[in-house]
Structure formats: structure tokens, C-alpha cells
C-alpha positions as CSV (number, residue, x, y, z in Angstrom):
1,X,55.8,9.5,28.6
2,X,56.6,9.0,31.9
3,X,57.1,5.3,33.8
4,X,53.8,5.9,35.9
5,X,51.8,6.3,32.5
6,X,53.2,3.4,31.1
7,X,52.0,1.4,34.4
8,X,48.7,2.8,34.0
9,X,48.1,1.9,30.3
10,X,49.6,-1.4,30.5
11,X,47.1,-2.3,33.6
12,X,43.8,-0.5,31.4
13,X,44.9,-2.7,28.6
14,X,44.7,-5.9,30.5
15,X,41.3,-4.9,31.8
16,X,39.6,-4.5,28.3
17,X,41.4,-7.8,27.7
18,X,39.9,-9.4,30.8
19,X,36.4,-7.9,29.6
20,X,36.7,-9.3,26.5
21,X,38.1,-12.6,26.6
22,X,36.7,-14.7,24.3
23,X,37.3,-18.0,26.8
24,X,34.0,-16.3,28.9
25,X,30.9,-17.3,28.6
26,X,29.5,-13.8,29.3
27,X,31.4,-12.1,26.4
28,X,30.1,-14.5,23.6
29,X,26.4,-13.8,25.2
30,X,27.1,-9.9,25.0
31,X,28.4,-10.4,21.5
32,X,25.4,-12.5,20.5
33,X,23.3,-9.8,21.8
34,X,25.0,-7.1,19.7
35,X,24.2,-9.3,17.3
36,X,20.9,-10.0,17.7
37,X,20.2,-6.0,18.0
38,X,22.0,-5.6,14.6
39,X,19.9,-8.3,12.9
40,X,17.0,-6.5,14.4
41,X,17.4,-2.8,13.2
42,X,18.4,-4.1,9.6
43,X,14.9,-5.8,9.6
44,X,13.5,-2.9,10.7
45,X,14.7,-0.4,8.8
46,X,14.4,-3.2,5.4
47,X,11.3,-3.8,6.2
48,X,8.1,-3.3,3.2
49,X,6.3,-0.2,4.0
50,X,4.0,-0.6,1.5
51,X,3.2,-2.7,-1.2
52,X,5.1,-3.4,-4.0
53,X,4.9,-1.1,-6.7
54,X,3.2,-2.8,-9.6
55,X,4.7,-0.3,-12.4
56,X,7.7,-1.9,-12.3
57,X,6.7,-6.1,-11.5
58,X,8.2,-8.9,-13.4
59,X,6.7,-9.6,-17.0
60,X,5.5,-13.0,-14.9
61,X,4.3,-10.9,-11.8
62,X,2.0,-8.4,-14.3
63,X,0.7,-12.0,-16.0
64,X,-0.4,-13.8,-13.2
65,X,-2.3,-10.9,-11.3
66,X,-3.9,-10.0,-15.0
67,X,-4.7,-13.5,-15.3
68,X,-6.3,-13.0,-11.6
69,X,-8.4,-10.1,-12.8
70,X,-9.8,-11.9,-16.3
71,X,-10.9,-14.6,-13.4
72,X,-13.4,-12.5,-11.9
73,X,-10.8,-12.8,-8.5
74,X,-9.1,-9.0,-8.3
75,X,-10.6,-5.9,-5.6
76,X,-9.2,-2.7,-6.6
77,X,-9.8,0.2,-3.7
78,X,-8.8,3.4,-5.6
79,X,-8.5,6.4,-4.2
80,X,-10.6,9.8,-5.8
81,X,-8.5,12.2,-7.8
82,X,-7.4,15.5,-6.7
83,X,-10.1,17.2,-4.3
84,X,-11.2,20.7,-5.0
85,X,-10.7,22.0,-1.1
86,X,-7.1,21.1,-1.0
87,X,-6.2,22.7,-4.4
88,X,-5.7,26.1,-6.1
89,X,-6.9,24.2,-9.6
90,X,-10.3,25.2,-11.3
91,X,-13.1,22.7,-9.3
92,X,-15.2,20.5,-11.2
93,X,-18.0,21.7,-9.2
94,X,-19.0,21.6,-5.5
95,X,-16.3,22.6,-2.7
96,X,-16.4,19.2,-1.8
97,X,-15.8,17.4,-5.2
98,X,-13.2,17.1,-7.1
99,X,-11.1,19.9,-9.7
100,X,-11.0,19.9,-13.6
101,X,-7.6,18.2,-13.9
102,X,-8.8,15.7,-11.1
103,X,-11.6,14.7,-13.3
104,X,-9.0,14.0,-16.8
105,X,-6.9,11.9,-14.2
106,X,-10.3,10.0,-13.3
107,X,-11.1,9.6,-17.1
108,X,-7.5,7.9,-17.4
109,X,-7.6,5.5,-15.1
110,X,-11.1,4.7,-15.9
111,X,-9.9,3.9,-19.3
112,X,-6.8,1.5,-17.9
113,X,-9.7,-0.3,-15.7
114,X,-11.8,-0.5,-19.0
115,X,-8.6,-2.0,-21.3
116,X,-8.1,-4.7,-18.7
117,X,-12.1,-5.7,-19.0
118,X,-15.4,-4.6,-17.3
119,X,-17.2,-7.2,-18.3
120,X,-17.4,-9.4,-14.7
121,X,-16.7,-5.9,-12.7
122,X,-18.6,-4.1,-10.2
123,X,-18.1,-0.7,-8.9
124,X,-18.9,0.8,-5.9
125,X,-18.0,4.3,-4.3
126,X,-18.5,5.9,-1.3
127,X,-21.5,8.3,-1.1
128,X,-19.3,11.6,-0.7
129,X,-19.2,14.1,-3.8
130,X,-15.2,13.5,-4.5
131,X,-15.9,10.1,-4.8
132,X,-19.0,9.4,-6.5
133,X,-17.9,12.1,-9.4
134,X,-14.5,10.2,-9.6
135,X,-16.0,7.0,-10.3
136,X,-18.2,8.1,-13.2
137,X,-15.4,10.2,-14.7
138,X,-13.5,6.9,-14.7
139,X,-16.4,5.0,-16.0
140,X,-18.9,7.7,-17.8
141,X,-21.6,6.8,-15.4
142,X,-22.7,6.5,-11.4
143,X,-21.3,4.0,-9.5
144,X,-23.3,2.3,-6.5
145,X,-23.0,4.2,-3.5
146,X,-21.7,2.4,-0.2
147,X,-21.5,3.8,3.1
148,X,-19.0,1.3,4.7
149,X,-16.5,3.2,2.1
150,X,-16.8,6.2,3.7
151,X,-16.9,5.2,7.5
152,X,-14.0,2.2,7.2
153,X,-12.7,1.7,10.2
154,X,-11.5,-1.9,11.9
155,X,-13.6,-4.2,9.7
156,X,-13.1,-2.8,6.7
157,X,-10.3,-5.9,5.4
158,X,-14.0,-8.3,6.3
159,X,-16.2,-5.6,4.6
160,X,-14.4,-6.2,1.4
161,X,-14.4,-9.9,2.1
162,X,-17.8,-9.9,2.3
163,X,-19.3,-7.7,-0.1
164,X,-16.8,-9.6,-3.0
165,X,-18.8,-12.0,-5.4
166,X,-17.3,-15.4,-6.6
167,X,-16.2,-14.3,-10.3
168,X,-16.7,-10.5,-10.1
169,X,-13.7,-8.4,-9.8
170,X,-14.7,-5.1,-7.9
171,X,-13.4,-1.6,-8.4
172,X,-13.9,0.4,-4.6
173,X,-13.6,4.1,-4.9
174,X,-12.6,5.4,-1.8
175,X,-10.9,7.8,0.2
176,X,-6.9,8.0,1.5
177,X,-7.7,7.4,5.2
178,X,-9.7,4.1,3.8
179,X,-7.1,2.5,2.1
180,X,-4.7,3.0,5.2
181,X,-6.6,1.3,7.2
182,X,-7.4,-1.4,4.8
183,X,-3.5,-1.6,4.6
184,X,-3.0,-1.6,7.8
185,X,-5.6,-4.7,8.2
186,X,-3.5,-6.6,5.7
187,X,0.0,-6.6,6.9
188,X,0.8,-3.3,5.8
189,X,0.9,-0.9,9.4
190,X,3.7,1.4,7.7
191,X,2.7,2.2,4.3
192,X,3.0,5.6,2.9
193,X,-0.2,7.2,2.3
194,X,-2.5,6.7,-0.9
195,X,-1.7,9.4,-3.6
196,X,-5.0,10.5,-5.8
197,X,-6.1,7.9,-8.4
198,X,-3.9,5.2,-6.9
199,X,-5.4,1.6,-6.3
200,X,-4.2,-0.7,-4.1
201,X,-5.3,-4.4,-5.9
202,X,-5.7,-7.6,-4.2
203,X,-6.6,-11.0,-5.1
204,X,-9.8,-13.0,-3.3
205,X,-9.9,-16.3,-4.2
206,X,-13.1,-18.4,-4.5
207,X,-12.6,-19.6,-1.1
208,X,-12.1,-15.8,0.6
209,X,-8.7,-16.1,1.1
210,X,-6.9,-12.6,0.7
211,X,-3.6,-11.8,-0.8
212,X,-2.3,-7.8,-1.6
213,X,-1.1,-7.8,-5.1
214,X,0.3,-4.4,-4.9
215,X,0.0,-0.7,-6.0
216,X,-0.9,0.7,-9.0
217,X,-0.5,4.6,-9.2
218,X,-1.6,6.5,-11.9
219,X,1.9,6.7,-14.3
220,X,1.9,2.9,-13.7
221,X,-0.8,2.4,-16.4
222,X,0.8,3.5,-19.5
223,X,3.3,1.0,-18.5
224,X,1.1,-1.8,-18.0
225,X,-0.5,-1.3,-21.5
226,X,2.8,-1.1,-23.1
């Protein structure tokens, strides 16, 4: 290494050390930006997408939103099982309904819904095919058919609100683009998109205040009766 390199590293050296001096007020602001930025994309990336996954909540978790539901205070917007125009499976019947197996995954969860209670329950369903013949799979007869569950949209976090009686639970069967927006409404812009038979649950209490209790997907039953 010759004498003029030496010069040269020596004098980049004492640069970055100039930049960098800890005794300037504009380093520690550049460092508590760096900061800042860091704190930032950790929240980001940590952030809830959806929420929580009921199938595995606490023992105390599982008890005080069961407790909610035998209260008459619990909305469940489930989405239809598997539809017959996006699937090679046998259809049920129309094109625009659902398949065989879609209609043994409606019985299920029907029969879940049924174990927690029906007594103080309503249940509603939008008015297309998929939906109306998933709700009376789940419950062995025809729900009552509601338009705002099919057209959703902006007010639909109100809709619920509002069509919710004091000490009724009510089961909503719905469709996937319904439930994102109802998610979306409720704090939830990211979450990943409603699988078949899945029902997002959330807990109105008498005074219409709203609170998302979580997911419950199909596999997350057996658990829960366990």
C-alpha cells in the first residue's frame, strides 16, 4: 500500500467520523429516524390480518364468547360451502348452488351451530342459490332470505347492527366478498379471504356496541366440542 493511499483512507475515515459524531445534534435525529422507520415496518409486517383464529383460543377465551352466545349477544356471518361453478365435484343441483360434498360440509357446521343452541337464534341468508341451500343443509330447513346479504357493500358493519335483536344471536349466511367487507368495516382491512363454511363471530352487546370475536373455520368445530 502505498503512502498516498494511506493519506487517502486516513482522511475518508475522519469524514464518516465527522458524519457520525455522536456530539451532533443531527446524527441522534437521523438515528432516531432509523429508528422510528424500524419500529414502523415491524408493526407493519406484525400487524393482525385477520382475526384470531378461534380453534386454537384460550380455555377462558372459548368460555366467555360461549357464554356470549347462550346470552342471546353473538352474529355469526358464515360463508356457503363449496360452490358448484368453481369445482370439478358432483353439484348438488343448479350451476349456481352448491356440490354434494359442499352440502355434508353445510350439514356439519349446521350441527356445531345446533350443539352450541338454537334456541334464541335467527338465521338469515342471502337470496342466491349457494346460499339459501347452505343454510338449510346446516339447519334441515329454509332460512329467511335477505337481500342486504347479497349486495353488502359500505353499510353492511350498520346492516348487521341493525337487523340484530336484543337476546337473539343471529347466524348470516353469506358470501366471501361479504364478509371482507364486513372485515374491512371492523378493523380488519387485510384479512385473508373467507374459506367455505367459515364464520366470522362477533359479539353485540344490548347497547349495539360491536366487538370481533374471531374465526371459526370449519376443522375448528371438532375442537370446540372436544
Amino acid at each position: 500500500m502505498t503512502r498516498g493511499n494511506v493519506v487517502v483512507e486516513l482522511v475518508q475515515i475522519q469524514s464518516a467520523s465527522k458524519r457520525w459524531d455522536l456530539s451532533r445534534p443531527r446524527t441522534w435525529a437521523v438515528i432516531a429516524v432509523g429508528l422510528l422507520l424500524s419500529a414502523l415496518i415491524c408493526g407493519f409486517a406484525w400487524m393482525q390480518r385477520s382475526p384470531a383464529n378461534l380453534r386454537y383460543a384460550s380455555a377462558s377465551a372459548t368460555q366467555e364468547w360461549v357464554k356470549a352466545w347462550q346470552a342471546g349477544e353473538v352474529v355469526a356471518l358464515v360463508r356457503h360451502t363449496e360452490r358448484c361453478d368453481r369445482s370439478t365435484n358432483t353439484c348438488l343441483g343448479p350451476a349456481d348452488g352448491i356440490t354434494q360434498i359442499g352440502s355434508t360440509a353445510a350439514t356439519g357446521i349446521g350441527r356445531a351451530f345446533t350443539q352450541l343452541g338454537l334456541q334464541n337464534t335467527q338465521v338469515f341468508s342471502s337470496p342466491l342459490t349457494r346460499t339459501l341451500q347452505t343454510a338449510h343443509y346446516m339447519f334441515g330447513h329454509d332460512a329467511v332470505a335477505q337481500e342486504w346479504l347479497e349486495v353488502c357493500g359500505p353499510t353492511l358493519r350498520n346492516d348487521v347492527v341493525a337487523h340484530k335483536t336484543p337476546g337473539q344471536n343471529m347466524i348470516l349466511v353469506t358470501h366471501s366478498g361479504c364478509i371482507s367487507d364486513f372485515e374491512k368495516q371492523t378493523g380488519y382491512p387485510r384479512a385473508v379471504a373467507a374459506e367455505y363454511g367459515s364464520a366470522v363471530l362477533v359479539r353485540i352487546d344490548p347497547k349495539g356496541q360491536l366487538n370481533v370475536i374471531g374465526i371459526m373455520n370449519p376443522d375448528g368445530w371438532p375442537q370446540l366440542n372436544k
